[in-house]
N, CA, C and O atoms as CSV, one atom per row, in Angstrom:
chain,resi,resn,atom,element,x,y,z
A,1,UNK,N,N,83.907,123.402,93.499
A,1,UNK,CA,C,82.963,122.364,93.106
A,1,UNK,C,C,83.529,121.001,93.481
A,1,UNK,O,O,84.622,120.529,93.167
A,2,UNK,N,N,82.232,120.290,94.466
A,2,UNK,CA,C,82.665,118.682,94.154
A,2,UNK,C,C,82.695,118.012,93.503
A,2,UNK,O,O,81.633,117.691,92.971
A,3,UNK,N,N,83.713,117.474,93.182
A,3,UNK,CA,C,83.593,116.394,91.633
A,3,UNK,C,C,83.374,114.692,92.693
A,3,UNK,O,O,83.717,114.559,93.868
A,4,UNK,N,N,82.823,113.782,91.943
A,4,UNK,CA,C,82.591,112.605,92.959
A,4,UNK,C,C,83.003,111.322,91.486
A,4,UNK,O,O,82.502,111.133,90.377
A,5,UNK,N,N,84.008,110.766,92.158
A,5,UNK,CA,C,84.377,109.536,91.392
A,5,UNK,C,C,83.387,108.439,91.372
A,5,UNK,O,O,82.600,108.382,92.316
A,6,UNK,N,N,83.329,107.720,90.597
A,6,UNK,CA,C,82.079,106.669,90.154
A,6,UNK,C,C,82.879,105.245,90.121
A,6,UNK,O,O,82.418,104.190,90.554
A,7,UNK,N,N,84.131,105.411,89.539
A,7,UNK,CA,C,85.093,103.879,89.362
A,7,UNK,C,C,85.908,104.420,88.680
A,7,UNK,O,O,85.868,105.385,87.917
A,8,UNK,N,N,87.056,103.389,89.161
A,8,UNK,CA,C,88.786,103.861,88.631
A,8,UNK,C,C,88.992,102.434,88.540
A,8,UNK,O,O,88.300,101.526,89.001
A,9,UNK,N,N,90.011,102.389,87.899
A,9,UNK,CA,C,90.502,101.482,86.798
A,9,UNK,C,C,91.643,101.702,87.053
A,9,UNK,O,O,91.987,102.835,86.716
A,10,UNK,N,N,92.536,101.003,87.591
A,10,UNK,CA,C,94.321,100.597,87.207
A,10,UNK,C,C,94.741,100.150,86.079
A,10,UNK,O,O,94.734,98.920,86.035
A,11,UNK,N,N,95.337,100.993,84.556
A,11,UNK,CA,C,96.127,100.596,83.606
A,11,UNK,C,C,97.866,100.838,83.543
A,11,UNK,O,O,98.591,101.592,84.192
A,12,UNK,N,N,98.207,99.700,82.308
A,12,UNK,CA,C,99.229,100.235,82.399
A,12,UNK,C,C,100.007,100.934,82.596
A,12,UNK,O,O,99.612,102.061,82.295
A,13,UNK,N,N,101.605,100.937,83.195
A,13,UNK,CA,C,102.506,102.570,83.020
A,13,UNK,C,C,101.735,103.408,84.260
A,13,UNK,O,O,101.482,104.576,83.963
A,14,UNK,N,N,101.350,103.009,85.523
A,14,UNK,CA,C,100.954,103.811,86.409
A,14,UNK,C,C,99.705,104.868,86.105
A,14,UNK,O,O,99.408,105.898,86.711
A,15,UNK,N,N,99.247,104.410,85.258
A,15,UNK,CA,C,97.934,105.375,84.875
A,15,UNK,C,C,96.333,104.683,85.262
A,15,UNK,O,O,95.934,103.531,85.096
A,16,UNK,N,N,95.488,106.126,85.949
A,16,UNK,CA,C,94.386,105.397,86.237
A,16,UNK,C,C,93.605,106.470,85.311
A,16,UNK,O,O,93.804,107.675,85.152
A,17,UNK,N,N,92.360,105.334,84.593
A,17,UNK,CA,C,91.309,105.482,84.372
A,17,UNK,C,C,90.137,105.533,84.942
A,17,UNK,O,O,89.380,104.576,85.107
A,18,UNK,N,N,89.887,107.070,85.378
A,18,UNK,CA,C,88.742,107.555,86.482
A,18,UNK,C,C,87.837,107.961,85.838
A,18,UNK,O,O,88.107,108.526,84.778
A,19,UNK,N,N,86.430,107.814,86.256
A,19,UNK,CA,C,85.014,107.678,85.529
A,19,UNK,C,C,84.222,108.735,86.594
A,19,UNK,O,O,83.941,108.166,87.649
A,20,UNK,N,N,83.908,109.807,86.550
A,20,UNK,CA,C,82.843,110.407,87.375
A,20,UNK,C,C,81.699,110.196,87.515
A,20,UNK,O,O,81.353,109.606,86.492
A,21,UNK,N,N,80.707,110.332,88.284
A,21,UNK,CA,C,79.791,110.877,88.388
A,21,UNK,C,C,78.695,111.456,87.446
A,21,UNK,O,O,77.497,111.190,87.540
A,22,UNK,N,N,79.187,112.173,86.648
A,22,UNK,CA,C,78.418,112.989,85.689
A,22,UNK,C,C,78.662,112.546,84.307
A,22,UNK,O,O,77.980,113.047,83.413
A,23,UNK,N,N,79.560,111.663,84.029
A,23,UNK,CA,C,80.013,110.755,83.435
A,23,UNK,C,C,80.923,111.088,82.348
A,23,UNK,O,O,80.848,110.751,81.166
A,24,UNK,N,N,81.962,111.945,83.050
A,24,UNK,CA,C,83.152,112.532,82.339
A,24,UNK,C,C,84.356,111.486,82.760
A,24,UNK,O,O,84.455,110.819,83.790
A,25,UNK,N,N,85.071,111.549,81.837
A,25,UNK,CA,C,86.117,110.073,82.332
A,25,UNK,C,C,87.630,110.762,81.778
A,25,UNK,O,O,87.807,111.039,80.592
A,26,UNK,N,N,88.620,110.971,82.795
A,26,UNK,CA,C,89.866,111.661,82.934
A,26,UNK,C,C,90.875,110.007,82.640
A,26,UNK,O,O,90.376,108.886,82.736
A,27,UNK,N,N,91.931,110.220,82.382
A,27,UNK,CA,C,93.162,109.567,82.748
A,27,UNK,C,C,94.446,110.337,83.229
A,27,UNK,O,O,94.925,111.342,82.704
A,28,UNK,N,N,94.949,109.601,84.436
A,28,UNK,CA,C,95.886,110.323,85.466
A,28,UNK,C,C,96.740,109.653,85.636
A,28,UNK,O,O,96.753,108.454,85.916
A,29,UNK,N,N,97.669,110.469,85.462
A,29,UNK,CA,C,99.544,109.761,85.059
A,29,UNK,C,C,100.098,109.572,86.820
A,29,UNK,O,O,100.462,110.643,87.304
A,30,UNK,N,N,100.154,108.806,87.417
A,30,UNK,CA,C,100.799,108.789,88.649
A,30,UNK,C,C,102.066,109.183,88.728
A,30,UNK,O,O,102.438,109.890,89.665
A,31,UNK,N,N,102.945,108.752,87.696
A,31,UNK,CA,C,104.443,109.026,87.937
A,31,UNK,C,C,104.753,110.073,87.996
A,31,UNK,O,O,105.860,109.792,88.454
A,32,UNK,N,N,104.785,111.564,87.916
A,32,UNK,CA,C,104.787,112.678,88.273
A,32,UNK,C,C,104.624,112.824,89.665
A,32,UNK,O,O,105.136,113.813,90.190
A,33,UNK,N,N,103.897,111.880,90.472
A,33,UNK,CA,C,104.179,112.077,92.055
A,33,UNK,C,C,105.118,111.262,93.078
A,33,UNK,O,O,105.274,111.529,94.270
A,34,UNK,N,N,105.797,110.054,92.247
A,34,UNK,CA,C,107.104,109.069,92.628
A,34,UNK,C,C,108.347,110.094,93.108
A,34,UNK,O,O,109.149,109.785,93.989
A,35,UNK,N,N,108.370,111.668,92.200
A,35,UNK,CA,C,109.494,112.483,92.643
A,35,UNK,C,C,109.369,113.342,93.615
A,35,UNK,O,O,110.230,113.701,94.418
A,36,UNK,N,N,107.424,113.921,93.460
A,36,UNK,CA,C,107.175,115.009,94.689
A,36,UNK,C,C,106.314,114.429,95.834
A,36,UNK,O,O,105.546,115.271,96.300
A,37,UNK,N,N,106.265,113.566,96.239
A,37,UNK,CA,C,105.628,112.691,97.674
A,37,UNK,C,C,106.653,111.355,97.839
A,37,UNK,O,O,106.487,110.714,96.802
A,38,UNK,N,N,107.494,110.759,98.563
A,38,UNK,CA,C,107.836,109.577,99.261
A,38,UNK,C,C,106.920,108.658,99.071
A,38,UNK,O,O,106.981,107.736,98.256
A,39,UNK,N,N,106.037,108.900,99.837
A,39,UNK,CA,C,104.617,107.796,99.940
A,39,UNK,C,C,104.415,107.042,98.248
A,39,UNK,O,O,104.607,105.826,98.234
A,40,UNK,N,N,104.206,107.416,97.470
A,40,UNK,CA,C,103.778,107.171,96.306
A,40,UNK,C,C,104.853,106.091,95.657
A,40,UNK,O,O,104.507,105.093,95.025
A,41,UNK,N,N,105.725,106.336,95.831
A,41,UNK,CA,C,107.032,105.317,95.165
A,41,UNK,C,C,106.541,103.794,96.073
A,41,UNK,O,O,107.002,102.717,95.698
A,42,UNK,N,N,105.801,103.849,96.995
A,42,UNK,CA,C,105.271,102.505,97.163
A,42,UNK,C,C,104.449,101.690,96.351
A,42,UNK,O,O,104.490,100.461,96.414
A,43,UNK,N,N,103.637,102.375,95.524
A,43,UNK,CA,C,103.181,102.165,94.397
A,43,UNK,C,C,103.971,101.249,92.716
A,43,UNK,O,O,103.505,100.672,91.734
A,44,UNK,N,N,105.367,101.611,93.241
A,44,UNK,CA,C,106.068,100.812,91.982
A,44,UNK,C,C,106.748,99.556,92.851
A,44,UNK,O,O,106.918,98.421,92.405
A,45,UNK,N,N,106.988,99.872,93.769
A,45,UNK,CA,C,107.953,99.004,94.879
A,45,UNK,C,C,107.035,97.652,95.371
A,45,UNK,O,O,107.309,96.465,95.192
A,46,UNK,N,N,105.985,98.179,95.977
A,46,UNK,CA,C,105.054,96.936,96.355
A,46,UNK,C,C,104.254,96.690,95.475
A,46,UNK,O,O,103.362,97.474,95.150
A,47,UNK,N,N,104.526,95.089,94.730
A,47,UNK,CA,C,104.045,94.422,93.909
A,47,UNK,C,C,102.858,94.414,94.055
A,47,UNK,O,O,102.477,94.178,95.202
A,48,UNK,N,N,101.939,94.627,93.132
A,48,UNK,CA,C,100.435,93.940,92.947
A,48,UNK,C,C,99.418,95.478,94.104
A,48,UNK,O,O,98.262,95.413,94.521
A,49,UNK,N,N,100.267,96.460,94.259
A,49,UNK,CA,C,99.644,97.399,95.274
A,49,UNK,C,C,98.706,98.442,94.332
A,49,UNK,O,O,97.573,98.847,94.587
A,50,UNK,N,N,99.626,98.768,93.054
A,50,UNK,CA,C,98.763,100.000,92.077
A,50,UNK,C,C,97.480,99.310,91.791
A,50,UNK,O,O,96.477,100.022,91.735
A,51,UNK,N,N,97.360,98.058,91.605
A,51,UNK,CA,C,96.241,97.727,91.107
A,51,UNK,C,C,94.831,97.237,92.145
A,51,UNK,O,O,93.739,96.690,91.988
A,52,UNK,N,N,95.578,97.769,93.166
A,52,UNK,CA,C,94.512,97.429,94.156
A,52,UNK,C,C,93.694,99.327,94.685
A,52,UNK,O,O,93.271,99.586,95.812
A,53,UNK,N,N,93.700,99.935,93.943
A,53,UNK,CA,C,93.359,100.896,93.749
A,53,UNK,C,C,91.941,101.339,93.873
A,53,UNK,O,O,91.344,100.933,92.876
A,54,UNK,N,N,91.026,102.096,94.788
A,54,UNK,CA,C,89.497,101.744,95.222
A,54,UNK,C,C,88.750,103.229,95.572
A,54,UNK,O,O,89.278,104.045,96.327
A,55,UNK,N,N,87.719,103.406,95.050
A,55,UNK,CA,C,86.974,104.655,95.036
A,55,UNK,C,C,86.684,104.469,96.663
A,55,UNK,O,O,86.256,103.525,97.326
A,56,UNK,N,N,87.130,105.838,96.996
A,56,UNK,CA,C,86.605,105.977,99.020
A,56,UNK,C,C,85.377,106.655,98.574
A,56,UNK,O,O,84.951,107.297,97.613
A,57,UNK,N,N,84.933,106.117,99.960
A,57,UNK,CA,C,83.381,105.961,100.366
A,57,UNK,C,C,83.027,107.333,99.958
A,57,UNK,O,O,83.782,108.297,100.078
A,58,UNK,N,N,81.848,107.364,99.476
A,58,UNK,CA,C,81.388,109.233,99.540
A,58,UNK,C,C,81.699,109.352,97.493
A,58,UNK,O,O,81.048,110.004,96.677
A,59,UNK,N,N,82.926,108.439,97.256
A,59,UNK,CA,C,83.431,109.012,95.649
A,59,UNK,C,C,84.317,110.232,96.142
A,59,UNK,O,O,84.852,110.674,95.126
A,60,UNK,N,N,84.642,110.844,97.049
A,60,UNK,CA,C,85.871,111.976,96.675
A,60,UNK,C,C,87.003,111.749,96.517
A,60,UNK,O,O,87.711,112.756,96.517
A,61,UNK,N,N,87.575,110.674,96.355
A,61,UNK,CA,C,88.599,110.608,95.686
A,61,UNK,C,C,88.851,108.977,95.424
A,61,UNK,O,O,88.046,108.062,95.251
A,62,UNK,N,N,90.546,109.005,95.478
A,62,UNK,CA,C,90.530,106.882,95.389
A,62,UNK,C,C,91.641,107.188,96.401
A,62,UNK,O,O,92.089,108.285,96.736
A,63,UNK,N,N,92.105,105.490,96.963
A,63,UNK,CA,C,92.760,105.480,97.729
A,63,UNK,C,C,93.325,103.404,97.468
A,63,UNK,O,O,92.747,102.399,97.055
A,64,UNK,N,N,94.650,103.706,97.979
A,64,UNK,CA,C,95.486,101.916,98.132
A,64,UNK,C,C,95.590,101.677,99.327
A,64,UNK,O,O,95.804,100.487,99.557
A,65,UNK,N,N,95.505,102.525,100.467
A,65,UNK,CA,C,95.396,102.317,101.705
A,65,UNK,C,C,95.502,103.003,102.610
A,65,UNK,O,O,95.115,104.042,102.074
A,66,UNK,N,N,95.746,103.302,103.692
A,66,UNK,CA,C,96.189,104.138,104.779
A,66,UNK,C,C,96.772,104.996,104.789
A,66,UNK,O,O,96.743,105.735,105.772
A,67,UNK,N,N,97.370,105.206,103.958
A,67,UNK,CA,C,98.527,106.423,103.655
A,67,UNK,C,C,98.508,107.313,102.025
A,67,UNK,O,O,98.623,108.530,101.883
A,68,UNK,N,N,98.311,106.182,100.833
A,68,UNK,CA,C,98.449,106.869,99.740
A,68,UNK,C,C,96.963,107.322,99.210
A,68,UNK,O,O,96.041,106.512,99.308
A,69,UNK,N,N,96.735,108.642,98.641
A,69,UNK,CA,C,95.249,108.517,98.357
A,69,UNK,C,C,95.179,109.727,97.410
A,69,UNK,O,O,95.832,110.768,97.483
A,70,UNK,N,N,94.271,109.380,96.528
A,70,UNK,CA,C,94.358,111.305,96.023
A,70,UNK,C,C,93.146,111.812,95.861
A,70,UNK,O,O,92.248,111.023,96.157
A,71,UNK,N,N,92.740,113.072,95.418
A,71,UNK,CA,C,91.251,113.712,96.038
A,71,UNK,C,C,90.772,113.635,94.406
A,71,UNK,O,O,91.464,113.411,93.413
A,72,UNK,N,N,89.322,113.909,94.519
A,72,UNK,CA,C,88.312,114.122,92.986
A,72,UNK,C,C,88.614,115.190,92.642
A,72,UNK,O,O,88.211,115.519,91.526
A,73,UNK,N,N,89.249,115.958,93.250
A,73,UNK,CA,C,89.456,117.413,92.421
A,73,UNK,C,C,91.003,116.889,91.515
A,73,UNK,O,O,91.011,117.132,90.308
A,74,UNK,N,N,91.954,116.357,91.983
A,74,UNK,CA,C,92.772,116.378,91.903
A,74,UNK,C,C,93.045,115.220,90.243
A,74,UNK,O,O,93.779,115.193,89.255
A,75,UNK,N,N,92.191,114.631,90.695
A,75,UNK,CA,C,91.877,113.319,89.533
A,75,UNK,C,C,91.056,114.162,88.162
A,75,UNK,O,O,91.224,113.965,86.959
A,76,UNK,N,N,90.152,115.129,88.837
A,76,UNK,CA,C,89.685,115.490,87.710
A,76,UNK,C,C,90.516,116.963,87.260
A,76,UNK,O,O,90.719,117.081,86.051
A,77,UNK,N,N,90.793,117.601,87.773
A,77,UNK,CA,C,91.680,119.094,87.526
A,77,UNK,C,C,93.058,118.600,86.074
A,77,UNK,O,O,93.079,118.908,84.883
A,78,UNK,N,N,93.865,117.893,86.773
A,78,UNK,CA,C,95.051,117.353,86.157
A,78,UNK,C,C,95.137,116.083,85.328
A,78,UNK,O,O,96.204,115.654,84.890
A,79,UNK,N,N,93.983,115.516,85.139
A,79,UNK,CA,C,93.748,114.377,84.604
A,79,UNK,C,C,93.416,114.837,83.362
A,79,UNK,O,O,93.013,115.997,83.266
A,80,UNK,N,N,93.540,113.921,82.080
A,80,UNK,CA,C,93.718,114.473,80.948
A,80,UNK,C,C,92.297,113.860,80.137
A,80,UNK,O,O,92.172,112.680,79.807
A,81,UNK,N,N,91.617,114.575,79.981
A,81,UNK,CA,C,90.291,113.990,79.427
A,81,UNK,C,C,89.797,112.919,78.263
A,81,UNK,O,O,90.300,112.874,77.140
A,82,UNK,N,N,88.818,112.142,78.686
A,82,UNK,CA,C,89.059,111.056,77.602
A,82,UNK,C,C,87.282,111.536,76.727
A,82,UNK,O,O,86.397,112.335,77.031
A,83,UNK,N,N,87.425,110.779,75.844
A,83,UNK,CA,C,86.450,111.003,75.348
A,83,UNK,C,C,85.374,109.412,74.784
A,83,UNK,O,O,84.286,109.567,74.230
């Protein structure tokens, strides 16, 4: 199943607040991927970068730029549900 992001939110402590589609809303701990991807530790390193954080076109996932990005399954699977 496609899940399709609606808007994400950069909060504190590397965590985003992702809003679907259907209007279920997850929060997703980034730091768990600073140890298993390289790419991602750019995220603490380059200032002012986590918060520039942006739903890609279509809603399947979010993305900071060219390189770091993560999918709607992935945001919604492991993301911890809000209510």
């Amino acid at each position: 199943m496609f899940y399709k992001v609606k808007g994400v939110e950069p909060k504190d402590n590397f965590i985003l607040s992702v809003t679907f589609t259907d209007g279920i809303k997850t929060e997703y701990d980034i730091k768990p991927l600073f140890e298993k991807w390289e790419v991602f530790n750019d995220l603490k390193t380059i200032k002012g970068l986590f918060q520039q954080v942006k739903v890609d076109l279509g809603g399947y996932g979010v993305s900071w730029n060219d390189k770091i990005d993560l999918a709607s399954e992935e945001l919604r699977i492991n993301g911890k549900l809000q209510k």
